[in-house]
Structure formats: C-alpha cells, structure tokens
N, C-alpha and C positions, 0 to 999 in steps of 0.2 A: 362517168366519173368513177373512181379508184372509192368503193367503202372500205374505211382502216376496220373496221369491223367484221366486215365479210367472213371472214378466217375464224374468229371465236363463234359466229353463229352458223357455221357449217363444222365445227367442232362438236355443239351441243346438239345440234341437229342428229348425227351420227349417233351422238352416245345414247339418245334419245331412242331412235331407232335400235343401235347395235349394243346391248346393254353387256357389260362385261358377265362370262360363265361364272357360277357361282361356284366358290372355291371352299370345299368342302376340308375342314380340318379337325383331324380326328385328335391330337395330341393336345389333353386339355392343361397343358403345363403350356400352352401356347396363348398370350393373351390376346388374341385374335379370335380364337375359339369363343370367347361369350360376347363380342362384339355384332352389331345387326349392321344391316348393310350400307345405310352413312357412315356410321363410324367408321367400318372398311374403307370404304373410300374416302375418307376423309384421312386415316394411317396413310393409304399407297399412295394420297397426294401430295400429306407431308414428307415421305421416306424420297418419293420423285424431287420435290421439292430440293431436300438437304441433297440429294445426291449429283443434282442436276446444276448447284451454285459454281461458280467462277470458270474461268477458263479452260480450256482441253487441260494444257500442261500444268496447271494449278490443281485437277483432281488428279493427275498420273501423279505428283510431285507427293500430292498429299495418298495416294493408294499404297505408293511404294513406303512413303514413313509409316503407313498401317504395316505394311508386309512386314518392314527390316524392324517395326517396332514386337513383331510376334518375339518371343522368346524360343529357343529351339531346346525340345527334350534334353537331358541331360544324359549322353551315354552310361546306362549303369553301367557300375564296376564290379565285374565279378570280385567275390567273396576271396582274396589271395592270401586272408590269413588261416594259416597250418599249424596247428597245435602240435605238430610230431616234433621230438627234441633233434631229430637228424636235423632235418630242414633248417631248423633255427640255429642251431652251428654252424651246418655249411654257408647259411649267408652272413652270419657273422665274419665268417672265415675269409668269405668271396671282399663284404666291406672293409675288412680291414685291408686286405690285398690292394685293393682297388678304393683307394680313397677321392682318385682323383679322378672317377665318373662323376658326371656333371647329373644333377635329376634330369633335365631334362634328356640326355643322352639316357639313360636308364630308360624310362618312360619309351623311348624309341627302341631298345635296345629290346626291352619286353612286350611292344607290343605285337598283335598277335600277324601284322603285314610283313614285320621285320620276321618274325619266328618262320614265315612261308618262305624266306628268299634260302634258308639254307637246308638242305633236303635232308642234311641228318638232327637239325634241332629238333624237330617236331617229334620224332621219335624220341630222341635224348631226353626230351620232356615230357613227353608221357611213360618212358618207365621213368624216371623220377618220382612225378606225382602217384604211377602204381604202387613202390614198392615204400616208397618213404626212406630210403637208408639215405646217411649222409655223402655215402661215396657218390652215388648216382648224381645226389642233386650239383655238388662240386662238380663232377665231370659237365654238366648241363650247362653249371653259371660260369664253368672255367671258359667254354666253348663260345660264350654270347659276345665277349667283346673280342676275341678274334674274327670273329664273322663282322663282327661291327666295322672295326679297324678294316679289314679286308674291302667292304661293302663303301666304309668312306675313301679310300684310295682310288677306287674306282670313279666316285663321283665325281673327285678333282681331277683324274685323269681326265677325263670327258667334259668341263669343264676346260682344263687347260685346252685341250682338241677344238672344242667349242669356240675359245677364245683364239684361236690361232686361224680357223676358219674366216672368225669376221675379220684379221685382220689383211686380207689378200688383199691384191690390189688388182684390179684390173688389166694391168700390166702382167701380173703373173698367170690369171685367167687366159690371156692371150698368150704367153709361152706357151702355158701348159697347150692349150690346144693346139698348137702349132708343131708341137713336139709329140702329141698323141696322132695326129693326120701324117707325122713326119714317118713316125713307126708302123701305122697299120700302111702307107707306100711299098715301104719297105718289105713288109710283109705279104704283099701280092706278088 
C-alpha cells in the first residue's frame, strides 16, 4: 500500500541527517545576523513559503510587475547654464529666428547622439563652449537645424523606400526575376 506520508518522513529524515551549512553573516545591518538557528529556519521557510505561492505564470506575471515596478535612474543633466553675456545673445538670437522649433525637436536636435551624426558639430561646439564669443556659438546653433532638416529628409526618404518595398507584389518579384536571369543569359 502507497503511505501519503512517506515523502514528508523521508524529507525529515534527510534534514535530520543532512543538516543545512551554517551561514555565516558578517553585516550586522542584516537582521539575520542575531538570529539563532530556528529562527533562521523558520525566515528561509517563511521567505520559501511567500515565494513558492501560486502558479508558475502567476509569480512570472507578478516578478515582471516587481521588475517594470523598479523606477529607473534618472539621466543627469549636465549643468547647460552659461553665465557669459555671448552665449545668452546668440540664443536669444537663434530663438527668436527659430520660433518654430518644437522642444522636443530641440531636445533631439541637442542631444549629444544627434551632435555625433555630423562630423563638423562636435568641433563647432567645442570651440563655442572654449572661447565663449557670440559669433562662435550662432555659427554652432545656426548649423544644428540644418543638419537637423538634412537628417529628417533622409528619414522620410527611407521611409518612403521602405514603404514602396512592402508594397510589391509578387507579381513584380517574378518580373523582376525573370528580367535579372533574362540579362545575366544575355550576358554569357
């Protein structure tokens, strides 16, 4: 005959025998550190306990709202304000020009991914920020939304490409291949 109990008395058996190493914790900000050895086991049964409740995808479901519940660092912002009276002219200068930048265009337009795509900003910008004259920094902020403009043109280009790609048809697929095997014949 099958004992339903068999299983929990060859559990204690074990433990009996194989007694858990003893876990030595030096950080006494740790409240485990004054506890004796029930009480240790009596935490790791409770911690097993809560961890081990409901089904597989009920603790994945609930791990991941721990996860997406963390908050994520906040990227510092460098320090951008400039006390020099150039600086504060030429962006005056630049915002009245340019009214019709959006912040968040700005925000992209400055940041420091966008500043890598064109090989002469980066320089443009650091003699700006070395020498402080107002010429400098106008030539710098005059430069940012051409490369901008230039940068989204391209997007839509590829984009529109993009968009003319998915719209083939299978039909044309088969031209074209018929018409690429027509040409390399030809060419032998």
């Amino acid at each position: 005959m099958h004992d339903p109990d068999a299983r929990a008395r060859i559990y204690e058996n074990y433990a009996k025998l194989h007694p858990p190493p003893e876990e030595v914790i030096d950080d006494y900000d740790d409240p485990r550190a004054l506890m004796d050895a029930d009480e240790l086991k009596q935490h790791y049964a409770e911690k097993l306990a809560a961890e081990s409740t409901g089904t597989f995808p009920d603790r994945m479901k609930a791990k991941r709202e721990e996860i997406y519940a963390r908050s994520a660092p906040e990227p510092e912002e460098a320090d951008s304000y400039d006390d020099r009276p150039g600086v504060h002219q030429a962006v005056e200068a630049f915002w009245e020009r340019h009214s019709d930048i959006s912040e968040s265009d700005w925000k992209k337009m400055t940041s420091p991914e966008f500043l890598l795509t064109a090989p002469d900003l980066a320089p443009l910008k650091a003699k700006a920020e070395a020498s402080g004259s107002r010429a400098d920094y106008e030539r710098f902020l005059e430069r940012i939304p051409e490369v901008y403009e230039t940068a989204k043109e391209q997007r839509e280009r590829a984009e529109v490409v993009r968009q003319m790609m998915r719209g083939r048809s299978p039909l044309d697929e088969n031209a074209l291949d018929a018409k690429i095997k027509k040409t390399m014949k030809e060419a032998r």
